[in-house]
N, C-alpha and C positions, 0 to 999 in steps of 0.2 A: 597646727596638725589636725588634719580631721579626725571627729569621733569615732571610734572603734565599733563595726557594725554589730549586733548583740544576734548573734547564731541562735540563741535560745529563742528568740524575738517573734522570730521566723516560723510558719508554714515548714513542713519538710518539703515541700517542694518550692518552695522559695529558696531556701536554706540551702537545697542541693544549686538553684541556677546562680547564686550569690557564689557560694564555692567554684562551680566550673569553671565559670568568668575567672576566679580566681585564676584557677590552675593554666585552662589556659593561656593567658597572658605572659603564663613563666614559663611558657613550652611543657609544660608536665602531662601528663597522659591524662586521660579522662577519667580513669578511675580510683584516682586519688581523691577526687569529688565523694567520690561515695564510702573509699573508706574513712573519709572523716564525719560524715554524715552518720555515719554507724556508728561513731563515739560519742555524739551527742546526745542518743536517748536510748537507742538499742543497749548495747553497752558502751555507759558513760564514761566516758574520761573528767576528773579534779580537774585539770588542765590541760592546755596543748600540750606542755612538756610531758605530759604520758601519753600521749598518742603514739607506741613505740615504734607502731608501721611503717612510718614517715621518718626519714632522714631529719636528723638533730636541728641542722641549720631549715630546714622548711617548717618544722616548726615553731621555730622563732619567728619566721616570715608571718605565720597564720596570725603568732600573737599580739604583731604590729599593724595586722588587718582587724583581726575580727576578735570579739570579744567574748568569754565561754565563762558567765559570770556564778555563783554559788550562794545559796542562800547560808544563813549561819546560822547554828545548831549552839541555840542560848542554854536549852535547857530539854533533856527526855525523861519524861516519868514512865515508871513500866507497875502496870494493877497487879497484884494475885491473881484477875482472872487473865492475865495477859494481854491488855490493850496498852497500849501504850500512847500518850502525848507527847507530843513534841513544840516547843516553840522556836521557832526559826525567824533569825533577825534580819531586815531589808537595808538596802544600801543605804537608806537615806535613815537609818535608826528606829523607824517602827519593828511593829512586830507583828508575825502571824500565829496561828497555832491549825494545827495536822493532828489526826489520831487517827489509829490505826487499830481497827478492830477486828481479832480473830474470829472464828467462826468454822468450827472443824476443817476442811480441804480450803476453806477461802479467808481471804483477809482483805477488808475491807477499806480504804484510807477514805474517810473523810477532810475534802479539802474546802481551806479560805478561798474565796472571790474579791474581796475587801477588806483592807486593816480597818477594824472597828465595822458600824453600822448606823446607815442614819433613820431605819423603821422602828428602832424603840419599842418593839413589841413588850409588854409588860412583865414576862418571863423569860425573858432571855439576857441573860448578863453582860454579852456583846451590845445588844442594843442601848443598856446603861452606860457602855463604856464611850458611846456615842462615834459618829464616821468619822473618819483620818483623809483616806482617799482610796480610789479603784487600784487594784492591784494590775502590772503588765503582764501581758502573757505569760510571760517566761517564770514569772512569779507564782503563779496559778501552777502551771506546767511541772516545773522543776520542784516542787510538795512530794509530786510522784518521782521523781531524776534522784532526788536526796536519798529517796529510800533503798535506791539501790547503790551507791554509795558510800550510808553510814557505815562503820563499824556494826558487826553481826546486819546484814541487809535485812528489809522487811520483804519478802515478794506479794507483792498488790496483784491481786484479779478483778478485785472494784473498785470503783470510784462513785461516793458520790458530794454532791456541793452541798454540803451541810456545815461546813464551819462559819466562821466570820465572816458575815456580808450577806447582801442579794446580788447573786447572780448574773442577775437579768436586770440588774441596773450598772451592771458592767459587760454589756454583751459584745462589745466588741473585742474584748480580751477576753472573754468567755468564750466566744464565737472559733476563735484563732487556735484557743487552749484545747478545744475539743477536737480539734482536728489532729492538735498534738498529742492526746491522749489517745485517739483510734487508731491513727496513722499506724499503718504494719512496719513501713521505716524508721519508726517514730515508737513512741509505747507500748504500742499495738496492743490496745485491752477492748474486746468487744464493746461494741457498742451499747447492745442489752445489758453489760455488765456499767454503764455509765450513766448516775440518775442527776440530775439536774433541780434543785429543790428551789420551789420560790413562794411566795406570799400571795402571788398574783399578780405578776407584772406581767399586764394584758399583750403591751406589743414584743416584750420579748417571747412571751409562748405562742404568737405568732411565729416570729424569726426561726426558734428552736422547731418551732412544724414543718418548720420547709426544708430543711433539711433533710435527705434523702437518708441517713441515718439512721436507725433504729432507737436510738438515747431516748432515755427513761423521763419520765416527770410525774415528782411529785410537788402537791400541794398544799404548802404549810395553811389551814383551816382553822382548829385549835377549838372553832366555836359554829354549831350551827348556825346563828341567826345575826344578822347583820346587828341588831341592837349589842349583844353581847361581845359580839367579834370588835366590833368600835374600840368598846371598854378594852380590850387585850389587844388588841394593834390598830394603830391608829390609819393605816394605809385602807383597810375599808371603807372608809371614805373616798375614797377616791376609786378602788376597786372592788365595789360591792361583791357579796356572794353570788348574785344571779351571772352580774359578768364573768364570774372565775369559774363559775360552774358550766356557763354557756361556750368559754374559750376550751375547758377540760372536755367538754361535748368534741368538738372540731376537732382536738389532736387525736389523730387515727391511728395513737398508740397505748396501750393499757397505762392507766391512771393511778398512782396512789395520791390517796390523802393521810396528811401526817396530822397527828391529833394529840395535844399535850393533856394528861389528867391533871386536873386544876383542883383538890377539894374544894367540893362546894362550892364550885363556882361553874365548871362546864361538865358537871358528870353524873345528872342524875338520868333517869330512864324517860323522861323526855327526851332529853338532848339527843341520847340513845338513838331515837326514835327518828329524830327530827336528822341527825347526821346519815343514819340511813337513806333517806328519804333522797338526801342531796347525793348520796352516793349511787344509788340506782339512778341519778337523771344523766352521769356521763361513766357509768359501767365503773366506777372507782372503787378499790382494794381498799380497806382501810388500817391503818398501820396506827395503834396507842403505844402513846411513849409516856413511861413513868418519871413524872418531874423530877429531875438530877438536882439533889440537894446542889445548893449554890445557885441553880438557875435563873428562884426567885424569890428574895428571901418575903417579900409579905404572904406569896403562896402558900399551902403545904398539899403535901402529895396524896393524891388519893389509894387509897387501902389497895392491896392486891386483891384482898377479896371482892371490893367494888368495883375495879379493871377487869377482872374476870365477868362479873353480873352485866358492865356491860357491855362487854363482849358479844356473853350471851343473847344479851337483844339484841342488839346490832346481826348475828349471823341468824336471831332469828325472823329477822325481815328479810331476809335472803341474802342479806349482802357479804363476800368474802371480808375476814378480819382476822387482824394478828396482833399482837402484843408482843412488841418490842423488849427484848432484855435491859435490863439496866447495866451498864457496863461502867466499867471504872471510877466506881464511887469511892475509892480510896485514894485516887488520883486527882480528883477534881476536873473532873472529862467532863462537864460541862461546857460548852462553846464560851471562852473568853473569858473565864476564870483565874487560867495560870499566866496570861498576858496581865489581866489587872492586879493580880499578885507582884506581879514582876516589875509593871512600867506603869501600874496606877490608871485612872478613870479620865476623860476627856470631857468637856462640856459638851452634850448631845447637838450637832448641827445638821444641815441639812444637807445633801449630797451634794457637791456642785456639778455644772452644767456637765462635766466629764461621768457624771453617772446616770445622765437619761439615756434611755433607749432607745437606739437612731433603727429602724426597720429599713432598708436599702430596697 
């Protein structure tokens, strides 16, 4: 018996020419194509059998074609400041994790790209927990599907790719996802409201430019100067600062850089000084985020009062800055925390050939 086509899988306009085909072959009208299409992401349907539109026995017919699969809801934690985590289990037994950060009129979901991570950045808990494998579309996609689904729904206006993994070493199911996350048949969440975060994966922030989209990029930095940056992620090597700063030049769309406080390690008024420097050379925002206890335990977090001083400097080289709130430290909202609580640490490997970045 052939394998059941995965509707999630799919483009919405794939997803609609896979349906018509459907429909018509049974003599059905054409517009049955699209009210199934409308329960896939618009408003989701659990399964075919609630698709109430459709006559009983046609959708049994759908669930012997196509397949409308759900990720699993292991575990939701909800903070005092109201963000909430979630970890969601994958067909094959891994696991992801989603958080969803309030923010007066908006809520925010940060989603996974990759169960686990093979850059190892020295403060990131994901990166300890070492890569598993790329996530499928539908996997990426459906973080946001869920949210309208659970029990008490979350309603998303952002998205951005900060949880588990890079990105942009899964652009081909990143590439798919984003279409599913714009698409007005589809998710429909603007495009400006969708940021894309990577380390510096030089051919994907190519691919990500050519798209006629407006999608966000920021870029994980953490350290002005290639010597220091080495020590805290080791993919500088391979994609020095002058290449990340020269590829953030070319995208002809405003820039952040995300920048973790590290005591005493990347936050004196040099660095200040020197991060500036790199931010006035491609017009980049710079965004400090306060090391989320768990993130990394040899680190410790630099004072609010020295995120603030350098703040200070930084805006007063003229460069736009902000400082990140701390969110859900009673949760453990650190990327990849309540997965290694949950299902334990993996020996760190390297990504296989299914996580380079094919530019077409």
């Amino acid at each position: 018996m052939p394998q059941s086509l995965n509707l999630l899988d799919l483009t919405p306009a794939d997803a609609l020419a896979a349906l018509t085909r459907f429909f018509a072959e049974r003599g059905e009208p054409a517009y049955r194509a699209r009210q199934v299409l409308r329960r896939l992401w618009q408003t989701p349907a659990a399964s075919f059998a609630e698709i109430s539109e459709l006559p009983a026995a046609m959708r049994t017919t759908l669930g012997e074609r196509f397949a409308l699969p759900r990720l699993e809801l292991l575990a939701r934690q909800r903070s005092t400041d109201g963000t909430q985590k979630f970890l969601f289990g994958l067909p094959d037994g891994q696991a992801i994790e989603t958080v969803a950060i309030p923010d007066d009129d908006r809520v925010t979901l940060c989603i996974s790209s990759q169960a686990g991570c093979a850059l190892q950045c020295a403060f990131c808990a994901t990166g300890r927990m070492g890569f598993v494998r790329n996530l499928a579309t539908w996997e990426i996609a459906a973080q946001v599907r869920e949210m309208r689904l659970i029990d008490d729904p979350v309603r998303v206006t952002n998205v951005v790719f900060m949880g588990m993994g890079e990105p942009l070493m899964n652009w081909k199911a990143v590439d798919a996802a984003l279409t599913i996350l714009n698409a007005p048949e589809a998710l429909g969440i603007g495009a400006r409201h969708i940021t894309v975060s990577t380390v510096g994966v030089l051919p994907g922030i190519v691919a990500l430019a050519k798209r006629p989209e407006q999608f966000r990029l920021a870029l994980s930095i953490h350290a002005p100067s290639d010597a220091l940056r080495r020590e805290l992620m080791p993919i500088n090597t391979k994609s020095p600062l002058a290449d990340v700063i020269a590829a953030a030049r070319s995208f002809d769309r405003r820039v952040t850089f995300e920048y973790v406080m590290l005591g005493g390690v990347n936050d004196t008024g040099a660095h200040a000084l020197e991060l500036a420097r790199l931010a006035k050379g491609c017009r980049a925002f710079v965004n400090l985020i306060p090391l989320h206890e768990g993130g990394g335990a040899e680190f410790r977090a630099t004072s609010p009062r020295d995120i603030a001083r350098f703040a200070r400097a930084i805006r007063g080289a003229g460069v736009e800055v902000a400082i990140r709130k701390s969110r859900g430290t009673d949760i453990a909202a650190a990327c990849g925390q309540l997965r290694v609580e949950r299902l334990g640490r993996r020996t760190p490997r390297r990504a296989d050939e299914h996580g380079h970045v094919h530019v077409v």
